[in-house]
C-alpha positions in Angstrom: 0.0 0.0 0.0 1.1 3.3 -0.7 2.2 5.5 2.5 -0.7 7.9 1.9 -3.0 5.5 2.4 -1.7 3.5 5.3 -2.5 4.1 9.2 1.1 3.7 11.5 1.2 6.0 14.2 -0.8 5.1 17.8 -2.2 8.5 18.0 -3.9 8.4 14.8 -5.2 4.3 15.6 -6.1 5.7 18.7 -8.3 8.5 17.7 -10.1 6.3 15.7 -10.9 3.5 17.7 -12.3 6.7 19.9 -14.3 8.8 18.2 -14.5 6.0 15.4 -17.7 3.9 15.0 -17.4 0.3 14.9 -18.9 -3.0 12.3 -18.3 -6.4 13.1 -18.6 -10.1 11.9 -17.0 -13.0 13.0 -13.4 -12.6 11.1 -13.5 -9.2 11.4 -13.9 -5.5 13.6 -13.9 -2.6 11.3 -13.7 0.8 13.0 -14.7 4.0 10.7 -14.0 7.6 11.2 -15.0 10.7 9.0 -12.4 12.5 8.1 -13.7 15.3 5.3 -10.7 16.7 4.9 -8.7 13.9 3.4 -9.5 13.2 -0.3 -8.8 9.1 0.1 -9.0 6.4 1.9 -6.4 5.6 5.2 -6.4 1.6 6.5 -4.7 0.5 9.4 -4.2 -3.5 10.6 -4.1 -5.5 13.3 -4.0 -8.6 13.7 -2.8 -10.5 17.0 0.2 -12.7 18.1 -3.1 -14.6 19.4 -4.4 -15.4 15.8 -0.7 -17.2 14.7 2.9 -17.1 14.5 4.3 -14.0 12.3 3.6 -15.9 8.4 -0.1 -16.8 9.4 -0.4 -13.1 10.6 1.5 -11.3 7.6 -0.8 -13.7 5.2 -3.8 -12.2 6.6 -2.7 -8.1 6.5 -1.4 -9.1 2.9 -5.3 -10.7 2.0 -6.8 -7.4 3.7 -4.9 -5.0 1.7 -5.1 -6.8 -1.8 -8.6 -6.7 -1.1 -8.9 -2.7 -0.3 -6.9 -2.1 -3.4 -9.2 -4.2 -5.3 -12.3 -2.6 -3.6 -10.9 0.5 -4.1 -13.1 2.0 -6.4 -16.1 1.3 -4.2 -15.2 2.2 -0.7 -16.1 6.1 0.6 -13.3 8.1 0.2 -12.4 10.8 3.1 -12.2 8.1 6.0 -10.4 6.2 8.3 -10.1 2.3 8.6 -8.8 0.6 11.0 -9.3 -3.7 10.3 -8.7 -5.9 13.4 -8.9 -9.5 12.2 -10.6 -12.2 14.5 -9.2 -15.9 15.1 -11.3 -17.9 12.3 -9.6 -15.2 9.2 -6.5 -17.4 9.9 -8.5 -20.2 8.3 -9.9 -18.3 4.8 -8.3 -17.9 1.7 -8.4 -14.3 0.0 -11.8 -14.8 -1.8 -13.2 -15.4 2.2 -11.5 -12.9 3.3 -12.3 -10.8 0.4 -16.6 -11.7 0.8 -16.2 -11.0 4.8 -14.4 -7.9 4.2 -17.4 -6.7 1.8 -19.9 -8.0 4.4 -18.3 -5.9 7.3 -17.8 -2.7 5.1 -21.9 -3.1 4.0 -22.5 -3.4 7.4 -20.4 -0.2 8.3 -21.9 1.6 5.3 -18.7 2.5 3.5 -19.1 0.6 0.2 -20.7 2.8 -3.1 -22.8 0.6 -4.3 -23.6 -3.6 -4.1 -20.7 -6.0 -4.9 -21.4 -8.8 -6.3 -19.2 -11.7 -5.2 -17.3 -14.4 -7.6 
């Protein structure tokens, strides 16, 4: 992902996970916060030492983010996404992770328009 759209520092996680308003299924916690100002999209990860050892973990933030950038098109612009991933995403390949991401972001509102999955 490129830098602009990424979330790293704790003060900007924190302020989301604060004023932010959260989604949820079962493989995922999406938080959402308005920010007007920005003309694109931020995402930050996390995903726990809980869920696996470090190439189960970095398997899962690399499924979340191929699926943003292929979502891309369709997700609000001017927020603030921060993904936490539940134990059972350890278990899905990137078109489960893909369908749950799309389920979570209908939920939160922050799609365009329908998706239709493949």
């Amino acid at each position: 992902m490129k830098k602009k759209l990424r979330i790293k520092k704790e003060d900007e996680f924190q302020l989301v996970f604060k004023k932010g308003e959260s989604s949820a299924n079962r493989q995922f916690v999406i938080y959402v916060l308005q920010k007007p100002e920005q003309e694109h999209f931020r995402i930050g990860l996390s995903v726990s030492k809980k869920i696996g050892n470090a190439v189960v973990r970095n398997q899962i933030k690399r499924y979340i983010r191929q699926a943003f950038l292929e979502l891309k098109e369709n997700i609000d612009e001017g927020k603030d996404y921060i993904v936490i991933a539940r134990k059972p995403a350890a278990e899905m390949d990137f078109n489960e992770v893909k369908s749950s991401l799309i389920h979570v972001l209908k939920r939160s509102k922050s799609l365009n328009f329908n998706i239709k999955k493949r």
